[in-house]
C-alpha positions in Angstrom: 82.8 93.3 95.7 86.2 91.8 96.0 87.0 89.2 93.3 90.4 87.7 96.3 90.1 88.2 99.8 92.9 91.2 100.6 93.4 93.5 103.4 95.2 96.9 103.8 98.5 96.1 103.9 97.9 93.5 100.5 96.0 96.3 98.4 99.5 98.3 99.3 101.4 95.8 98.3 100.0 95.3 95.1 99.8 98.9 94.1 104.1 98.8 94.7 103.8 95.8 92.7 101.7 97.9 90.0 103.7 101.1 89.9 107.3 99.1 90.0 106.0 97.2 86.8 104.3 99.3 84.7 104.7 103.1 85.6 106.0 104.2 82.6 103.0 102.6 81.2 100.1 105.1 82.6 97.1 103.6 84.8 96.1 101.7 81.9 99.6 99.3 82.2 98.9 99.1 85.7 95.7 98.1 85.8 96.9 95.2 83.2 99.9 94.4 85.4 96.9 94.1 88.4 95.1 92.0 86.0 97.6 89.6 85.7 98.1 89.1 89.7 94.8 88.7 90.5 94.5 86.3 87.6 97.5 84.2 89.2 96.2 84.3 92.7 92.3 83.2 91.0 93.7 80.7 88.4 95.6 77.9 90.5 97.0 76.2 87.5 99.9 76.2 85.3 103.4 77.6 86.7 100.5 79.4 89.8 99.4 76.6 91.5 98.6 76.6 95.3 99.7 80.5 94.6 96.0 81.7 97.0 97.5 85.0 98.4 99.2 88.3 97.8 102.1 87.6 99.3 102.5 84.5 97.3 101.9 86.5 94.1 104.2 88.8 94.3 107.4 86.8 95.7 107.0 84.2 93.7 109.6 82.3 93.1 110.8 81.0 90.5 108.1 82.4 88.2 107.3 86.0 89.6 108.0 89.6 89.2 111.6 90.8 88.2 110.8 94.4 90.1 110.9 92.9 93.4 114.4 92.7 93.5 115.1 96.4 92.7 114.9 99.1 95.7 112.0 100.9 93.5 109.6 98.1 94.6 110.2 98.6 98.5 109.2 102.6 98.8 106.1 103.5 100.2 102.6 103.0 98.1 100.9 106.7 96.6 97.5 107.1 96.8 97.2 106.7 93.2 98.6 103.1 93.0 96.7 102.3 95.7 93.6 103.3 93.9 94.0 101.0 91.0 95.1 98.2 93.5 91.7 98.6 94.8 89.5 98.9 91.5 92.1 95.6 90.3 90.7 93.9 93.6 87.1 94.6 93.0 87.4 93.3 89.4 88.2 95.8 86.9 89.5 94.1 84.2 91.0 95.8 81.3 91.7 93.8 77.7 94.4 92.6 76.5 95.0 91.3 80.1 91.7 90.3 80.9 92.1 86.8 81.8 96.4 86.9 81.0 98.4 85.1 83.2 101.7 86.6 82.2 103.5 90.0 80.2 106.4 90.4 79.4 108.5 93.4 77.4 110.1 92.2 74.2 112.6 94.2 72.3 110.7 93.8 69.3 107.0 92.8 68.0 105.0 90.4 70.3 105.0 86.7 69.1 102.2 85.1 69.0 103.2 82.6 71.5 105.2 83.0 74.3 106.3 79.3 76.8 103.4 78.1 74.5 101.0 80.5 75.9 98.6 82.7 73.2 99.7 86.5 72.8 96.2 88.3 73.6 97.6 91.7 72.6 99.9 94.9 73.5 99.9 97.7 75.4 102.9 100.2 75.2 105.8 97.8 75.6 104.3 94.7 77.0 102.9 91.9 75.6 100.4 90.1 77.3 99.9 85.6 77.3 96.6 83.9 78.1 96.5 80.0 78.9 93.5 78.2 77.5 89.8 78.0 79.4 90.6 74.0 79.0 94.3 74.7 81.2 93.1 77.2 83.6 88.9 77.7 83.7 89.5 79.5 87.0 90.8 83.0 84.8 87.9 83.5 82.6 85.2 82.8 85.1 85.3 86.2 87.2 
C-alpha cells in the first residue's frame, strides 16, 4: 500500500529525482534519497510545509534538490529507477534515512548537526539529518 498518493507520471518523476541524486550511490543511496522525499511530502513541518505532492517536492524552491537544474535530471526514467520509486512509494524505508528530512554531501566527516538538525548516519558520501518526533511527528509515524 502506498504511504502518498502518486500516479505514473509522479513515480517517474521521482525515480529521475533518485537516479540524478544518488546514482553513484547504488540502489541503496537511492532508496535513501526516496526516503527523504517521501518524508518531505508526509512531514508538513519545518522548511516542507504545505509541500503535499510530488511536484512540490521535487521543485522546491528555495529548499529542494540541486539536480534539478542540471540536464541529467530531465532524460527519460529506466526501469530500474522506476522500481525503487515504486518500493520508496509503498514504504520501504532504509536507515540512516528512515525518517531524514534532508542529506547532503560534505567534503569531509558528517557533523553531528547540520541547520540544527541531528546527523542519523552515512551512506557513501552523504550524510543524512532527522528533525525531532516533537518538530515533525508526521516522519516517524509511517
Amino acid at each position: 500500500m502506498a504511504v502518498i498518493k502518486t500516479n505514473s507520471e509522479d513515480v517517474k518523476l521521482l525515480a529521475r529525482l533518485l537516479r540524478a541524486e544518488a546514482e553513484g550511490e547504488g540502489a541503496q543511496g537511492m532508496l535513501m534519497v526516496g526516503n527523504v522525499g517521501v518524508n518531505r511530502i508526509l512531514s508538513n513541518c519545518l522548511d516542507f510545509k504545505n509541500i503535499r505532492s510530488m511536484d512540490d517536492m521535487v521543485y522546491q524552491s528555495p529548499g529542494g534538490y540541486e539536480s534539478i537544474q542540471k540536464p541529467y535530471f530531465y532524460q527519460k526514467a529506466r526501469e530500474s529507477e522506476i522500481a525503487l520509486a515504486r518500493r520508496v512509494i509503498s514504504g520501504e524505508r532504509t536507515w540512516p534515512a528512515t525518517n531524514a528530512l534532508w542529506f547532503y554531501r560534505p567534503t569531509g566527516d558528517c557533523p553531528d548537526r547540520w541547520w540544527d538538525q541531528a546527523n542519523s548516519g552515512r551512506f557513501k558520501a552523504h550524510c543524512f539529518f532527522v528533525p525531532t518526533q516533537t518538530d515533525c511527528p508526521r516522519v516517524y509515524q509511517y
